[in-house]
N, C-alpha and C positions, 0 to 999 in steps of 0.2 A: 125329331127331338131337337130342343132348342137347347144351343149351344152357349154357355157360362163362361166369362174370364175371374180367374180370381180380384176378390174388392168388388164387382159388383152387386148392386144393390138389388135382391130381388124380393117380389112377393110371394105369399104363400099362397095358392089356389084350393086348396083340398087340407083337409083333416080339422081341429079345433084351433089351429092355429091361421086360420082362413084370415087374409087380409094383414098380417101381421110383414112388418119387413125383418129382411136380416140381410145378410155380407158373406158374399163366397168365400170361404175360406181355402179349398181345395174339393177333389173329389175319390171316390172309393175306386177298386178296380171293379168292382161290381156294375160301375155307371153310376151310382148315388152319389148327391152335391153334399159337401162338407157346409155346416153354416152355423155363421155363430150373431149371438144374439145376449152381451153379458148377462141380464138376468138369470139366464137360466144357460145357455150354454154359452162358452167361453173357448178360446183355440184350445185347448186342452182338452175340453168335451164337447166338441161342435156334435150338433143337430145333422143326422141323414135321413135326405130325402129324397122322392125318388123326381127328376127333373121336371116328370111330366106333372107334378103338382106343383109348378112355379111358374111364374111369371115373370118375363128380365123385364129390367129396366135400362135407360141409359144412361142411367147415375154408378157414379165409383166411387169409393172411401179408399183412396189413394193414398189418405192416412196412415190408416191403416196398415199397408203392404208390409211395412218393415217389422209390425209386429206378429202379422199371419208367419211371415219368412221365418223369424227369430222360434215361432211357435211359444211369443210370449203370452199370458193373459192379457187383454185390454180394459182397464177402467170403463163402467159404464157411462160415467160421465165426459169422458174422452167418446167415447164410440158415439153415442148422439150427439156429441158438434160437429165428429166427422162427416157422419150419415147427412145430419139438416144441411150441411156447408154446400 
């Protein structure tokens, strides 16, 4: 099983959401990755999935960190200059 740091950037491999990215945000005690994506979910209602339908990358949204931490919401329009940067 491939191993996640929070802010990294990963893809979706599996489900309707194939190919789509998002941002670690944390993970379950279950083993499921926390991940958010404002559209639709946000640190307050992050997306769980289960690892093995992800793909890392070696991109970070380092931006990001202080508002995963805070557990504030992030602007969508903040979140894709982090993610492109």
């Amino acid at each position: 099983m491939a191993e996640f740091e929070i802010t990294q950037i990963v893809i979706s491999r599996q489900g309707k959401d194939t190919g789509s990215e998002y941002v670690v945000s944390g993970f379950e005690a279950d083993g499921r990755v926390k991940l958010i994506r404002p559209e639709r979910f946000n640190v307050s209602n992050p997306k769980k999935k289960n690892p093995k339908h992800l793909q890392g990358t070696s991109r970070k949204a380092e931006k990001l960190a202080e508002y995963i931490k805070a557990g504030q919401n992030i602007d969508a329009g903040y979140f894709h200059r982090s993610v492109t940067e």
